[in-house]
C-alpha positions in Angstrom: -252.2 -50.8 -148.0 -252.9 -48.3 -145.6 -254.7 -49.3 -142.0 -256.2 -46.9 -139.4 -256.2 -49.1 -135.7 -259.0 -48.1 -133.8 -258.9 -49.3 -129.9 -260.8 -48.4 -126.4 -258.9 -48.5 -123.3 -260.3 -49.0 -119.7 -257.4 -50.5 -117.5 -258.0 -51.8 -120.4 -256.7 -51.1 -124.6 -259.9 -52.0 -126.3 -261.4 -52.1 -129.8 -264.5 -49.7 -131.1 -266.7 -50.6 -133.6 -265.2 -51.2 -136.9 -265.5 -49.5 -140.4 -263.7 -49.5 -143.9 -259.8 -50.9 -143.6 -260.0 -50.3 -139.6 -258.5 -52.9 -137.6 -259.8 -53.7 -133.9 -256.9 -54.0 -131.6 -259.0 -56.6 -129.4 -259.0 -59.1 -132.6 -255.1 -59.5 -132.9 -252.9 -61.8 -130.4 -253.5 -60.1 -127.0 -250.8 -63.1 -125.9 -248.0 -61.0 -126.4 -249.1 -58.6 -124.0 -247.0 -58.0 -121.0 -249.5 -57.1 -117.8 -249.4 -57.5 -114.1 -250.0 -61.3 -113.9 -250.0 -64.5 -115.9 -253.5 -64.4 -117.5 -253.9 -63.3 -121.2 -256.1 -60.4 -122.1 -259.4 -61.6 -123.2 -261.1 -59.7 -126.3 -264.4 -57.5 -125.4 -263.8 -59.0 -121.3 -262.5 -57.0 -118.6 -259.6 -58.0 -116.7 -260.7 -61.3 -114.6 -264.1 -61.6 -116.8 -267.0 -59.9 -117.3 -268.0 -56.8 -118.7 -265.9 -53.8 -119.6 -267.3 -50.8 -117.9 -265.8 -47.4 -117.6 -267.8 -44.5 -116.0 -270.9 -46.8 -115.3 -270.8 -47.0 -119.0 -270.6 -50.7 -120.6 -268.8 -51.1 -123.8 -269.2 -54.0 -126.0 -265.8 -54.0 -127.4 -262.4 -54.1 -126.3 -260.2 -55.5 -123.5 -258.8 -55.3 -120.2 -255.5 -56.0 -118.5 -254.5 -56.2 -114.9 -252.1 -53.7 -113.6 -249.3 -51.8 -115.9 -249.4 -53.5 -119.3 -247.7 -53.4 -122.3 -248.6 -54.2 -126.3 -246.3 -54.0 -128.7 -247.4 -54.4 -132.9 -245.4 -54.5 -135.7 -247.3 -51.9 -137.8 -244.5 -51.8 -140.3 -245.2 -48.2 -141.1 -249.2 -49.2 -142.9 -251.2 -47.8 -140.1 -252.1 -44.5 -140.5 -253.3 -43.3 -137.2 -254.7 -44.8 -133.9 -258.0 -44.5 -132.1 -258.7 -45.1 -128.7 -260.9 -44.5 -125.6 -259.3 -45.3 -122.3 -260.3 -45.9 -118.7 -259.9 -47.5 -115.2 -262.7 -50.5 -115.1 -265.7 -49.8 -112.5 -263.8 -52.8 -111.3 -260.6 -51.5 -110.2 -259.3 -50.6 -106.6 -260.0 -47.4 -105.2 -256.3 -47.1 -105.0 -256.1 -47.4 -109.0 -254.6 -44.6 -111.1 -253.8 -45.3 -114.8 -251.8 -43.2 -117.3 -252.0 -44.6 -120.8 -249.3 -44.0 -123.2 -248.8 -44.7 -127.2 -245.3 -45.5 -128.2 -244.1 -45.5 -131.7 -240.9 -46.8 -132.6 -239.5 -45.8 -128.8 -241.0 -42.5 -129.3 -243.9 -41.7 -126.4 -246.6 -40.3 -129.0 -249.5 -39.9 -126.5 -249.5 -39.2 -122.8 -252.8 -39.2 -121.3 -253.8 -37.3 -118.3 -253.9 -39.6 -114.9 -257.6 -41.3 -114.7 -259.2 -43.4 -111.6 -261.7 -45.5 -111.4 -265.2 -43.8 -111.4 -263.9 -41.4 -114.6 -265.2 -40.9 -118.1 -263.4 -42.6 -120.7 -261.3 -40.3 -122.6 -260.9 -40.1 -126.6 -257.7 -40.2 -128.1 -256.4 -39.7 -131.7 -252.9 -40.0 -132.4 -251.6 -40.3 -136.4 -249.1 -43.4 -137.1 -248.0 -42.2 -140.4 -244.2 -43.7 -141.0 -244.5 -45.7 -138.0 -243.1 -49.4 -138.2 -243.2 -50.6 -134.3 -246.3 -49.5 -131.7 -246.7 -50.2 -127.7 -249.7 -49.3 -126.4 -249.0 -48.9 -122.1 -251.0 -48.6 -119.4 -249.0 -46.8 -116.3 -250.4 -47.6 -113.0 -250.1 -46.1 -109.5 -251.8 -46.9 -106.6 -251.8 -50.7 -108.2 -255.3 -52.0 -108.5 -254.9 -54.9 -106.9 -254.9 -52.9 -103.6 -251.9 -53.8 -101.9 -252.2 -50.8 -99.3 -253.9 -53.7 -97.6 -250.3 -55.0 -97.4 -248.6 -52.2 -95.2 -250.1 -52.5 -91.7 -249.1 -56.3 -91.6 -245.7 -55.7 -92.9 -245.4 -53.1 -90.5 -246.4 -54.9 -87.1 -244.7 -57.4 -88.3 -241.2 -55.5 -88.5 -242.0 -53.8 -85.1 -242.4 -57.9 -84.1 -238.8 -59.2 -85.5 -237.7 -55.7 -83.8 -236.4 -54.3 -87.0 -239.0 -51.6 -86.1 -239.6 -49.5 -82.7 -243.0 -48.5 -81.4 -241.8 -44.8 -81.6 -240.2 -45.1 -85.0 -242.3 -42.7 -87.0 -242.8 -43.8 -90.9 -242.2 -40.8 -93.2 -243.6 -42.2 -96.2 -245.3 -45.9 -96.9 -246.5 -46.9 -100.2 -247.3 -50.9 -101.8 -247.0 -51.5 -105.4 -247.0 -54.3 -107.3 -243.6 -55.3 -109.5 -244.6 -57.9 -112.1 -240.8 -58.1 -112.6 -238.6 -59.8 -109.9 -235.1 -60.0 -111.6 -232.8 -57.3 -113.2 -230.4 -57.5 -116.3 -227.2 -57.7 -116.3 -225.1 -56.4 -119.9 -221.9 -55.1 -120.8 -222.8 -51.1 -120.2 -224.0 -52.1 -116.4 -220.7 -50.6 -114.6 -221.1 -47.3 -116.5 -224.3 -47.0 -116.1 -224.6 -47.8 -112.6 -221.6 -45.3 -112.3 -223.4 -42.3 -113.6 -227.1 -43.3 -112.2 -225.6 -43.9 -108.3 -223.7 -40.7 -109.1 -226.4 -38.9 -109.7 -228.5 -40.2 -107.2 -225.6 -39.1 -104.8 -225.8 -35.5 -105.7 -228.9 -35.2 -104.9 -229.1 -36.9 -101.6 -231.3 -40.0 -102.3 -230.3 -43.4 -100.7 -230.8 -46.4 -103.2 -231.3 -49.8 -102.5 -232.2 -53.3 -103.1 -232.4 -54.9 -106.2 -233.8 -52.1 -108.6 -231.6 -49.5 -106.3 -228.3 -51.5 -106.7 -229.1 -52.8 -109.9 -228.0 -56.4 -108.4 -229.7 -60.2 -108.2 -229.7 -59.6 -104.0 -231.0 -62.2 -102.3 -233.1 -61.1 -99.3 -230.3 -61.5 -97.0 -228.5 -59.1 -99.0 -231.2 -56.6 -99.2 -231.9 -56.2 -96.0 -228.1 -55.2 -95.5 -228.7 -52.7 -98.4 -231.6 -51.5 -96.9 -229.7 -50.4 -93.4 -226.9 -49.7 -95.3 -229.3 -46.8 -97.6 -231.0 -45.6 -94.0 -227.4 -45.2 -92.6 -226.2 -43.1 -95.2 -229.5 -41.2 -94.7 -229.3 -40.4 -91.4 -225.5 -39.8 -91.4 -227.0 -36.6 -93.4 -229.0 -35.6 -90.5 -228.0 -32.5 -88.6 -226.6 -32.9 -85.4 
């Protein structure tokens, strides 16, 4: 039997009203999904409680999750399309900027345009025919937990230690949050790293730290990677 999945997203996948063989996303285990903290996603709640509001707009169904999330579903090729409004919560940081993506059997079927908090929710529609396995992702930048209150801290805090001087001028600062602290190691990791850090080379960007090294560093062993990435940098430098 066929099934057509209807769901409303505002940082946030959540369900809209219900009809014939429709299934509402927000009534299914919302355990399995992967999000920015420990807390499970809560059906017709925003993330952290109360209402879900998009736009100044309440909706009565649906739910919300905290930072980039991820829900996968075994659909086992019966659904026949998918339904969704998404959003950034009224909630959110000013910082917040979510994509949302639909992902059917590793396939990225949907990719919505970047939203912020304040925005309308936007429709989506995306057919499911055929499809056995779907992830429904939310893509954050700016991280709505608002961790650009983080920077200035760190900052003074490396001119303190003296890994910083006073007239060292910072090119580029961003905060995000990584939900994930610990890489994977597998058999294909050399060749992989061989061809990513060759690649990386050509074009002149310096990699480091856990995700640039693609190794458990410990945060001895990160800061070395760090000065070792801003040497080769500025050994690029003219003069």
């Amino acid at each position: 039997m066929k099934r057509r999945i209807t769901l409303l997203g505002a940082l946030l996948w959540a369900a809209a009203p219900l009809s014939g063989k429709e299934t509402a996303v927000a009534t299914l285990n919302l355990r399995e999904t992967l999000q920015a903290t420990w807390a499970v996603p809560a059906a017709d709640t925003a993330a952290g409680g109360g209402p879900l509001r998009v736009g100044r707009v309440t909706f009565a169904r649906g739910f919300g999750t905290a930072g980039g999330s991820r829900l996968e579903l075994a659909l086992g090729g019966r659904a026949t399309r998918v339904q969704a409004r998404t959003g950034v919560d009224d909630t959110a940081g000013e910082l917040a900027t979510i994509r949302f993506l639909i992902v059917g059997d590793g396939r990225v079927l949907y990719r919505g345009p970047w939203q912020q908090r304040g925005g309308p929710a936007v429709p989506l529609d995306v057919p499911l025919a055929g499809i056995q396995r779907l992830a429904l992702v939310a893509d954050v930048r700016g991280e709505p937990y608002a961790p650009a209150d983080w920077i200035e801290p760190v900052i003074r805090d490396l001119r303190r230690c003296g890994c910083l001087r006073e007239d060292d001028q910072i090119l580029c600062r961003r905060a995000m949050l990584l939900p994930y602290a610990n890489i994977i190691f597998d058999h294909d990791r050399a060749a992989a790293l061989e061809i990513v850090h060759g690649y990386l080379d050509e074009l002149g960007i310096a990699y480091c730290g856990r995700y640039g090294d693609w190794g458990y560093l410990w945060t001895d062993e990160s800061f070395k990677s760090g000065e070792s990435a801003a040497e080769r940098a500025l050994s690029r430098l003219p003069g």
